[in-house]
C-alpha positions as CSV (number, residue, x, y, z in Angstrom):
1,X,19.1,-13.2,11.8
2,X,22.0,-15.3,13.6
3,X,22.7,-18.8,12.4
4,X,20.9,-20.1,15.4
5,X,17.7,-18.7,14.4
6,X,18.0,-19.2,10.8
7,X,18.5,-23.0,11.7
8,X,16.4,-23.3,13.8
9,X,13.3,-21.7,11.8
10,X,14.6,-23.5,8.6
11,X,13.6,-26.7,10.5
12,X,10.5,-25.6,11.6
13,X,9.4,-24.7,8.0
14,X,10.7,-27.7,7.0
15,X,8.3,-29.4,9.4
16,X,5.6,-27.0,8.4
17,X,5.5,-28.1,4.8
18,X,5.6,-31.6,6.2
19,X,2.7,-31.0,8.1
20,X,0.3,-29.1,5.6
21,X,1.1,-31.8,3.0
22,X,0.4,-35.1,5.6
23,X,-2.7,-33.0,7.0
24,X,-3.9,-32.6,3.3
25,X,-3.3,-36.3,2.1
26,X,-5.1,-37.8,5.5
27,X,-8.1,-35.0,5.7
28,X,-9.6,-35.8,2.3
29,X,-10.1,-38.7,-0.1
30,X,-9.2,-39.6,-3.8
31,X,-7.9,-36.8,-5.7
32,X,-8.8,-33.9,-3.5
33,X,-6.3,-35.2,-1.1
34,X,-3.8,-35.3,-3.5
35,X,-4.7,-31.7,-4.7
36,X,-4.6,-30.4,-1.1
37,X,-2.0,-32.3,0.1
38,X,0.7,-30.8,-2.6
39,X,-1.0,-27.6,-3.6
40,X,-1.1,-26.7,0.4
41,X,2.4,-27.0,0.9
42,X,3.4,-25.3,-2.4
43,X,0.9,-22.2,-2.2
44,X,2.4,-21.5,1.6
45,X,5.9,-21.6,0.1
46,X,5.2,-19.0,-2.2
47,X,3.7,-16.8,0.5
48,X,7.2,-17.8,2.8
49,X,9.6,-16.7,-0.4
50,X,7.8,-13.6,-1.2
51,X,6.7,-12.2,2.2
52,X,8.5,-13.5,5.2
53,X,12.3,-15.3,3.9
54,X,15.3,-13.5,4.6
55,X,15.4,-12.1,1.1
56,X,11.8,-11.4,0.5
57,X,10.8,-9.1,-2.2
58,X,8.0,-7.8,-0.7
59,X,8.8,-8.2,3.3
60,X,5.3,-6.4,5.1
61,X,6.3,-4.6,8.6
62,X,8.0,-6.3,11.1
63,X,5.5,-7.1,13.2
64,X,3.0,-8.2,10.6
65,X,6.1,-10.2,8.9
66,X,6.8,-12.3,12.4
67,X,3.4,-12.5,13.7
68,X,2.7,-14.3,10.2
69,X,5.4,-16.7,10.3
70,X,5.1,-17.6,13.8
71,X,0.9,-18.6,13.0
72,X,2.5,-20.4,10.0
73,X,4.8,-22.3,11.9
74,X,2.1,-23.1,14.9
75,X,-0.5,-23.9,12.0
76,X,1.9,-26.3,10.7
77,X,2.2,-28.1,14.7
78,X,-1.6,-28.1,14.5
79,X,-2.0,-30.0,11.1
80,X,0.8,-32.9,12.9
81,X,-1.6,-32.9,15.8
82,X,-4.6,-33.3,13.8
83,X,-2.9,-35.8,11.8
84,X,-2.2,-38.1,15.3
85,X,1.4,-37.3,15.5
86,X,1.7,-35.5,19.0
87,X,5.2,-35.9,19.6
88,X,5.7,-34.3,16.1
89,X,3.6,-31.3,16.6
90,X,5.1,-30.7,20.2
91,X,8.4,-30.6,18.5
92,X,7.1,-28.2,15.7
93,X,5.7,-26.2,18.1
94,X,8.9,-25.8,20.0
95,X,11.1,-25.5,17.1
96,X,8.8,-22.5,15.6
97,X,8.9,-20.7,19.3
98,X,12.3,-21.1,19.7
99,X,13.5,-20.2,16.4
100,X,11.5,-17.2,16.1
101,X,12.7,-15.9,19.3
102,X,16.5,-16.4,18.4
103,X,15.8,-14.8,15.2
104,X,14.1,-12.1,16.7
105,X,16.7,-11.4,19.5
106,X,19.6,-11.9,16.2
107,X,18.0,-9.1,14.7
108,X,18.2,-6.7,17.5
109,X,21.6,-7.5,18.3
110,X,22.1,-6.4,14.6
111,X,21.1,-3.2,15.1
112,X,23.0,-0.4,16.6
């Protein structure tokens, strides 16, 4: 992965977990929106460090791996849109394509 794409989809994730957690405080009330609103965030970034970082443990097949974090990433857009922040979730959604397409194209420039 180049530095491009690693930035670039370290942002998005960023935004991701910024998403979940806003989505889960907003769609629910009392505690339960405390309980989804943290545990959302932190259950996905478990998922993210042991199936689809960099130096995953357990890395699944390419194509599983990037068709994961890119529905991830998109999911994360979705919860800013649901959440009434448009200009948020456009960005997220842009960030997540454009990062996952330099780090795609890194990686085949990697190989020989």
């Amino acid at each position: 992965m180049n530095r491009a794409g690693g930035a670039t989809v370290f942002l998005a994730e960023l935004g991701m977990y910024v998403g979940f957690a806003w989505w889960g405080l907003a769609a629910y009330q009392g505690a339960m929106s405390w309980i989804v609103g943290i545990g959302l965030p932190v259950a996905i970034m478990a998922i993210w460090a042991v199936f689809l970082s960099p130096r995953a443990p357990m890395p699944p097949p390419e194509p599983a791996q990037l068709a994961v974090r890119i529905g991830l990433l998109l999911l994360g857009a979705a919860a800013l849109w649901a959440v009434g922040m448009p200009i948020l979730a456009i960005a997220q959604a842009v960030l997540a394509i454009v990062g996952t397409a330099l780090s795609l194209r890194g990686r085949r420039a990697d190989r020989p």
